[in-house]
MDTraj code that builds the backbone (N, CA, C; nanometers):
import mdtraj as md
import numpy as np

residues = "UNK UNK UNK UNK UNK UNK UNK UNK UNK UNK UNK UNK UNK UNK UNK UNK UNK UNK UNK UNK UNK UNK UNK UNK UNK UNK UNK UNK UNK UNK UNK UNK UNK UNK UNK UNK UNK UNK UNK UNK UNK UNK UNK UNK UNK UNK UNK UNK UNK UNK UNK UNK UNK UNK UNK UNK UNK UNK UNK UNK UNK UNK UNK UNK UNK UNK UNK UNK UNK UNK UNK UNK UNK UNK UNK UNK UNK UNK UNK UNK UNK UNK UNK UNK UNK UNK UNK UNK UNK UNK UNK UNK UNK UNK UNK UNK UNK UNK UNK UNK UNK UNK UNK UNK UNK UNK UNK UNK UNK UNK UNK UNK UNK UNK UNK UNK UNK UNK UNK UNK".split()
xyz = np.array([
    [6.2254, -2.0475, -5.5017],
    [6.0837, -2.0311, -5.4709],
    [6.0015, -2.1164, -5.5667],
    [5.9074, -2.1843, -5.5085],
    [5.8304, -2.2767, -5.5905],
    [5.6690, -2.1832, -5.6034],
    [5.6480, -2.2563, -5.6823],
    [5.4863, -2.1490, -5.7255],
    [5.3622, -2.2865, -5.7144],
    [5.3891, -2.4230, -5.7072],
    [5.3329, -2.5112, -5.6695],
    [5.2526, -2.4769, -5.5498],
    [5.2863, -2.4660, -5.4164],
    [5.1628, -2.4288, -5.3224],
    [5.0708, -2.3348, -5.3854],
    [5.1115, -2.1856, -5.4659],
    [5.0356, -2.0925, -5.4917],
    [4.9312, -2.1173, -5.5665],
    [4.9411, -2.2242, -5.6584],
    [4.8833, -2.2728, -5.7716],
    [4.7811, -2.3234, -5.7365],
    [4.8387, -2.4407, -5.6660],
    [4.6973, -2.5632, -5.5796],
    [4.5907, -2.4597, -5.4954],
    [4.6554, -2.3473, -5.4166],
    [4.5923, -2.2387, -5.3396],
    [4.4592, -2.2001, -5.4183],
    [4.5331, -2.1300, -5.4976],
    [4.4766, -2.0354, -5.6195],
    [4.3160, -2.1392, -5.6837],
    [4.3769, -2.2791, -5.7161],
    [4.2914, -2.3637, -5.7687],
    [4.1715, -2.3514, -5.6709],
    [4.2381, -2.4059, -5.5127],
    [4.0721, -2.4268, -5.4457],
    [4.0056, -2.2958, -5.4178],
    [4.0793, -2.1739, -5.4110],
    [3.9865, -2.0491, -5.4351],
    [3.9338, -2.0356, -5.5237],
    [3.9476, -2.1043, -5.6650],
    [3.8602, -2.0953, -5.7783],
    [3.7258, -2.1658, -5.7881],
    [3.7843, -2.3065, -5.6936],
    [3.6729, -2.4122, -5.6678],
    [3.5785, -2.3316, -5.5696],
    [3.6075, -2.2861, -5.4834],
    [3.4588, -2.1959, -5.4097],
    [3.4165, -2.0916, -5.4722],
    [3.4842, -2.0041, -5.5405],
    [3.4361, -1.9147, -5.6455],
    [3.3026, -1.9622, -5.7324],
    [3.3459, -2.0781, -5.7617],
    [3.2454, -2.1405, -5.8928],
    [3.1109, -2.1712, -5.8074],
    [3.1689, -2.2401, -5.6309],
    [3.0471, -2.3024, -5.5723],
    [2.9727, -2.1675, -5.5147],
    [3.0581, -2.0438, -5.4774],
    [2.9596, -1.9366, -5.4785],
    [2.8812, -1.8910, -5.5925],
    [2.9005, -1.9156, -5.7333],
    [2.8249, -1.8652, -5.8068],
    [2.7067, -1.9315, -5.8350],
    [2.7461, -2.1012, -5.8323],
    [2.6147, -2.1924, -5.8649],
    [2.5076, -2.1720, -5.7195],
    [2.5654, -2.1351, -5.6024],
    [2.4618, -2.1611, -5.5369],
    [2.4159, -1.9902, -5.4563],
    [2.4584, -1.9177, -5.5280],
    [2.4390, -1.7664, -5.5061],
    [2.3186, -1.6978, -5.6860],
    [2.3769, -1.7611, -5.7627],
    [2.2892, -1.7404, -5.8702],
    [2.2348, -1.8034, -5.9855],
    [2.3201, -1.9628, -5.9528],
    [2.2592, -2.0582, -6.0495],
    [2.2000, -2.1538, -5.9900],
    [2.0932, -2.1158, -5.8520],
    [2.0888, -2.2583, -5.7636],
    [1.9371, -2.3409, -5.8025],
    [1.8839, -2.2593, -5.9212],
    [1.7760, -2.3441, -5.9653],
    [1.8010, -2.3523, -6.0840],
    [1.8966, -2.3241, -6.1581],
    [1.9193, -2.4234, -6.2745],
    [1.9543, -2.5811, -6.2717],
    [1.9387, -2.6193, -6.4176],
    [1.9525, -2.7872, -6.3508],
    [2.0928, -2.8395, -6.3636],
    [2.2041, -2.7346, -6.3830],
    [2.3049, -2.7980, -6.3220],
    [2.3538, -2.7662, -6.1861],
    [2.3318, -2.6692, -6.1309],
    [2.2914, -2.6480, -5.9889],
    [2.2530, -2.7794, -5.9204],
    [2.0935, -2.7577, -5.9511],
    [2.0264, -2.9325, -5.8841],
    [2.0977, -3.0183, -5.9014],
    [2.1510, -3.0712, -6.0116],
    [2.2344, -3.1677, -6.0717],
    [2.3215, -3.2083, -5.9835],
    [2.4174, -3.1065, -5.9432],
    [2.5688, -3.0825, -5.8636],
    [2.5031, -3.1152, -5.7231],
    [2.4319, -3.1089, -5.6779],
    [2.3960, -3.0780, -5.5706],
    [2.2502, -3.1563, -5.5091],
    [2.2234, -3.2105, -5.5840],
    [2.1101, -3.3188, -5.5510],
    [1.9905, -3.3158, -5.5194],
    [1.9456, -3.1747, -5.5546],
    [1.7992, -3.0880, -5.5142],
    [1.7298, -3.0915, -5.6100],
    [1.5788, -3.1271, -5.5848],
    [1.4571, -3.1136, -5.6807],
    [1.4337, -2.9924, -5.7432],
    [1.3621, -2.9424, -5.8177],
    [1.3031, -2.7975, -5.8787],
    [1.2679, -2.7392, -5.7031],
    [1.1344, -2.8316, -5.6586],
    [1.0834, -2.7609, -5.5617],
    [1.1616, -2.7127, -5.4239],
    [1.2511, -2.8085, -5.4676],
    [1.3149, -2.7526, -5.3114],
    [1.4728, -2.6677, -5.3650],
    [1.4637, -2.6555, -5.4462],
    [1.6016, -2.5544, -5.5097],
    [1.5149, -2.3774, -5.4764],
    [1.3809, -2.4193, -5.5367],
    [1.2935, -2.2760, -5.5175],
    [1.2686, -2.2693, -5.3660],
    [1.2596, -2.3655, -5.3269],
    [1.2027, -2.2908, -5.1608],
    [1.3855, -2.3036, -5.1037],
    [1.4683, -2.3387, -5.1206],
    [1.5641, -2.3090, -5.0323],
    [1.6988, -2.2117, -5.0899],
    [1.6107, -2.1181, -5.2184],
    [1.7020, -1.9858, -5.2771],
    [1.7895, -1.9347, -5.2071],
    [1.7330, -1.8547, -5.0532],
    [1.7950, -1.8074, -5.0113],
    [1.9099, -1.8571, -4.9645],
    [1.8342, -1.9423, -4.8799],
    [1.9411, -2.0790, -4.8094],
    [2.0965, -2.0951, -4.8530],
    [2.0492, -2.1018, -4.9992],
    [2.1687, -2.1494, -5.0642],
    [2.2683, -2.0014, -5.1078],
    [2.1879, -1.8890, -5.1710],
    [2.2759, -1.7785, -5.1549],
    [2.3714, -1.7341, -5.0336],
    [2.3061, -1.7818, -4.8837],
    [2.3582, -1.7407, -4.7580],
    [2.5695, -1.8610, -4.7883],
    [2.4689, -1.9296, -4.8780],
    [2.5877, -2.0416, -4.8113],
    [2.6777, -1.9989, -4.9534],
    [2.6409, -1.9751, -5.0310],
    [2.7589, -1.9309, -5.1519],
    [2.8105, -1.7947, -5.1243],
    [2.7562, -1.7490, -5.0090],
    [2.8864, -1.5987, -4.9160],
    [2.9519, -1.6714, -4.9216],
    [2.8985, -1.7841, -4.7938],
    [3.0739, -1.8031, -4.7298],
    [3.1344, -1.8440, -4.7894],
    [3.1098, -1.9673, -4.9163],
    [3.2084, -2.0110, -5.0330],
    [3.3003, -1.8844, -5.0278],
    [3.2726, -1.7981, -5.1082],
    [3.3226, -1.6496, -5.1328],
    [3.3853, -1.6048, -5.0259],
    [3.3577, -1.6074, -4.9067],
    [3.4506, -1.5451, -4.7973],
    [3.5584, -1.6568, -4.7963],
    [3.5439, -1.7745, -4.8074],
    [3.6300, -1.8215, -4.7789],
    [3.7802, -1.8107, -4.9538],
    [3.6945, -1.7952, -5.0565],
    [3.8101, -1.7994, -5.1543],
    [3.8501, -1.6410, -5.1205],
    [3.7688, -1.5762, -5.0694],
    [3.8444, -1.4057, -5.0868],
    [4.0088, -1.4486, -4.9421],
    [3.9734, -1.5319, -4.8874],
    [4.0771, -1.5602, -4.7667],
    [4.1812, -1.6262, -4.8536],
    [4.1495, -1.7232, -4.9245],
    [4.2522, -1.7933, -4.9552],
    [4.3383, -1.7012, -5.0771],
    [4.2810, -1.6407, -5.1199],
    [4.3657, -1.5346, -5.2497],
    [4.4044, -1.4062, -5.1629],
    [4.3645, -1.3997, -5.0511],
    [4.4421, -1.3239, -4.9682],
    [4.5356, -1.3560, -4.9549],
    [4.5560, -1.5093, -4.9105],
    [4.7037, -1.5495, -4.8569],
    [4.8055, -1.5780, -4.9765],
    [4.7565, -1.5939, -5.0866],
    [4.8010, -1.6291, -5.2213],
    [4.8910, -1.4459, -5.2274],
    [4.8136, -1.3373, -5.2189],
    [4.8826, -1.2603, -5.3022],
    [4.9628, -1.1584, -5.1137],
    [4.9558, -1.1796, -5.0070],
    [5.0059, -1.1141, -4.9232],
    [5.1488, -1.0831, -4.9426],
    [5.1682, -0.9570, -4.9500],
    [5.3070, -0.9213, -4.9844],
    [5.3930, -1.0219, -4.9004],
    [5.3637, -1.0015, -4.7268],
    [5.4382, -1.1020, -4.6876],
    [5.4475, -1.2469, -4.7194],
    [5.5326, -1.3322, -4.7327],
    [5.5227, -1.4944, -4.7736],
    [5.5113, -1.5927, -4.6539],
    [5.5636, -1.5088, -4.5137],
    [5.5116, -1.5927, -4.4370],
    [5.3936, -1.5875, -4.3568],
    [5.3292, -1.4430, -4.3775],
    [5.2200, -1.4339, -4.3305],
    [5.1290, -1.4685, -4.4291],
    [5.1379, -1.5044, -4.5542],
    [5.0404, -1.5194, -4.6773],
    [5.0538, -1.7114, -4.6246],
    [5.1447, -1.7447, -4.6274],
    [5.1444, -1.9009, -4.6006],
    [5.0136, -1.9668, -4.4539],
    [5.0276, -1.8737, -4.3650],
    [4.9407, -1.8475, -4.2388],
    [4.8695, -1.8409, -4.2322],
    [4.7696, -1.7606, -4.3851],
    [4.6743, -1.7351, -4.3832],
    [4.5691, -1.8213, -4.4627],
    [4.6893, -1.8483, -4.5306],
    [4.6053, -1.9623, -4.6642],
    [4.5876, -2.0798, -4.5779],
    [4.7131, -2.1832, -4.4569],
    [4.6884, -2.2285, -4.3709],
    [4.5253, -2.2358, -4.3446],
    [4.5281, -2.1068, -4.2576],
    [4.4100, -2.1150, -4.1787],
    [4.2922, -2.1391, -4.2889],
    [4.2697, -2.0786, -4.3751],
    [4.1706, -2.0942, -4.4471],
    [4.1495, -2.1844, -4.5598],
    [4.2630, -2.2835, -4.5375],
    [4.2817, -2.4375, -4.5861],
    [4.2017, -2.5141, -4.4953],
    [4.2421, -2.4695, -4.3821],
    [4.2148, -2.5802, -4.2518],
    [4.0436, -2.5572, -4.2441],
    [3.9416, -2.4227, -4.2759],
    [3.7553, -2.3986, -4.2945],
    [3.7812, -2.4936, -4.4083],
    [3.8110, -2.5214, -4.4885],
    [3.7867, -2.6026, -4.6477],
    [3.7782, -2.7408, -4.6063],
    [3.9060, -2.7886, -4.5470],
    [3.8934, -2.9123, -4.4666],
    [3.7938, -3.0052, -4.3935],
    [3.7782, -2.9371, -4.2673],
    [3.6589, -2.9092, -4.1651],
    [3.5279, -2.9197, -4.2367],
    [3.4729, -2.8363, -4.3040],
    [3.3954, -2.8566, -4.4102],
    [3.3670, -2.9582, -4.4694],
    [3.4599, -3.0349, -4.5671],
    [3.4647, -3.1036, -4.6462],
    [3.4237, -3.2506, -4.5575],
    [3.5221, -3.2507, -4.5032],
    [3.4749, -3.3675, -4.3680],
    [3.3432, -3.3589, -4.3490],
    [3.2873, -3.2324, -4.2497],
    [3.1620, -3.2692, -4.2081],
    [3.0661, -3.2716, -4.3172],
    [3.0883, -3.2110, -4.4552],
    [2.9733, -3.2472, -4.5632],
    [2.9752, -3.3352, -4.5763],
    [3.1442, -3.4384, -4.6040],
    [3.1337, -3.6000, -4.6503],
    [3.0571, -3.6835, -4.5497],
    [3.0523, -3.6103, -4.4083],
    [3.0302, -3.7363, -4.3263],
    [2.8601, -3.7057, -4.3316],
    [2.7620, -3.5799, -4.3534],
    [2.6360, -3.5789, -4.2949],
    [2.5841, -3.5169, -4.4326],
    [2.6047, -3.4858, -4.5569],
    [2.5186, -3.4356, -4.6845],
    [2.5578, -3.5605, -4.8041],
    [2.7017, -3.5666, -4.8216],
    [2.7417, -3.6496, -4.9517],
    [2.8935, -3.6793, -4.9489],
    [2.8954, -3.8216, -4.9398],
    [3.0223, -3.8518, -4.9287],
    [3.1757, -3.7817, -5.0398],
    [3.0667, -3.7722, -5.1376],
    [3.1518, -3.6834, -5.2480],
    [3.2521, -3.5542, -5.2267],
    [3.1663, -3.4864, -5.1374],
    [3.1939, -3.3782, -5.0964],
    [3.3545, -3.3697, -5.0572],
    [3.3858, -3.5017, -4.9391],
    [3.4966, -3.5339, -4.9188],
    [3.6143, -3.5100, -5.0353],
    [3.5825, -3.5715, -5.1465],
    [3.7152, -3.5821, -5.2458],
    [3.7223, -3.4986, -5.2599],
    [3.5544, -3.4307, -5.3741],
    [3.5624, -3.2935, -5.4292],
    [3.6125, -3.1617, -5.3990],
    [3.5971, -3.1007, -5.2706],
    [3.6740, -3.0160, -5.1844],
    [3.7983, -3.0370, -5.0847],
    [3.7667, -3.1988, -5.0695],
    [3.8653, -3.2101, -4.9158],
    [4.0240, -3.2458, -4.9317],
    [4.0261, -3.3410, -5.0931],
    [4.1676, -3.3438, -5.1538],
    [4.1789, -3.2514, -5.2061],
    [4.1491, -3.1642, -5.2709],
    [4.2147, -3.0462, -5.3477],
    [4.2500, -2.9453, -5.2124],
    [4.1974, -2.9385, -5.1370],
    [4.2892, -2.8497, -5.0106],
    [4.3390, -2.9241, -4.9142],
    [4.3457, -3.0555, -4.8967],
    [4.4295, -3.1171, -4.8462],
    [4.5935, -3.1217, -4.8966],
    [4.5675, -3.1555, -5.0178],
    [4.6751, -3.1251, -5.0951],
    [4.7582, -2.9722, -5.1269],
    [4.6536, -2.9137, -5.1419],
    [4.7073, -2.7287, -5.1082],
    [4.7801, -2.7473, -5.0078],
    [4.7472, -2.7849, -4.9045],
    [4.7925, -2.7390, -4.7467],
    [4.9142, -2.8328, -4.7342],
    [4.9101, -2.9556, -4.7764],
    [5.0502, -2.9969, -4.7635],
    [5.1774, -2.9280, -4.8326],
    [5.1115, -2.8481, -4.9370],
    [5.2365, -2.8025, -5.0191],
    [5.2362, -2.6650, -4.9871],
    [5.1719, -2.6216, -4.9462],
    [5.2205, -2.5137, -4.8746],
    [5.3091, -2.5332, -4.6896],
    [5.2599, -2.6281, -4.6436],
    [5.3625, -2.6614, -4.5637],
    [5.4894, -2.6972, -4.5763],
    [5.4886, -2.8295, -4.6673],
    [5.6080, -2.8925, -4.6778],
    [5.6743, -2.8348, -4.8191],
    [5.6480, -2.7614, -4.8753],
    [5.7501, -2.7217, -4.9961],
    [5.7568, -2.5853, -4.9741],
])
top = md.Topology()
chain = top.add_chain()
for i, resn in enumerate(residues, 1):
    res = top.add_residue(resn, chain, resSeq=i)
    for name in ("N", "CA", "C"):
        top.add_atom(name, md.element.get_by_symbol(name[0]), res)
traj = md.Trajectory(xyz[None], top)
């Protein structure tokens, strides 16, 4: 048994963890703006906005540490799957219509999850 898929898993659930917190409760600080490319004024008028969207960060790492700790290994592999494949999807359509960045920053680190949880 290798612990390599679990690891990379584990990692990009940490990476939405962090993006639920900056944009659920740090989204007008200036590393918030910083990360994310928003003025003072529009970090304050789009608070909510951004809390709505650091759920789903969060729903989506509570999925992926689901599949990380599922007693079963092949239904935990299935699940992290699927909720590799929202990270993906994502990452794409942020790189292609908010910031090309987006692509690397999220889209290789679970690209790479997902291969090693397939192929190893």
């Amino acid at each position: 048994m290798t612990y390599l898929p679990l690891i990379l898993v584990a990692l990009v659930a940490i990476e939405h963890i962090y993006i639920l917190i900056l944009e659920m409760y740090l989204w007008t600080t200036p590393r918030a703006m910083r990360v994310f490319g928003v003025s003072k004024e529009d970090a304050q008028t789009s608070k909510t906005l951004a809390a709505n969207l650091g759920l789903y960060n969060g729903f989506v790492a509570a999925g992926l540490i689901w599949g990380v700790v599922h007693p079963n290994g092949l239904i935990g592999e299935q699940v992290q799957i699927f909720f590799l494949a929202f990270v993906l999807i994502a990452a794409v359509y942020g790189g292609l219509t908010v910031k090309k960045s987006i692509l690397a920053v999220q889209g290789i680190p679970a690209l790479l999850a997902m291969l090693s949880v397939i192929f190893i």
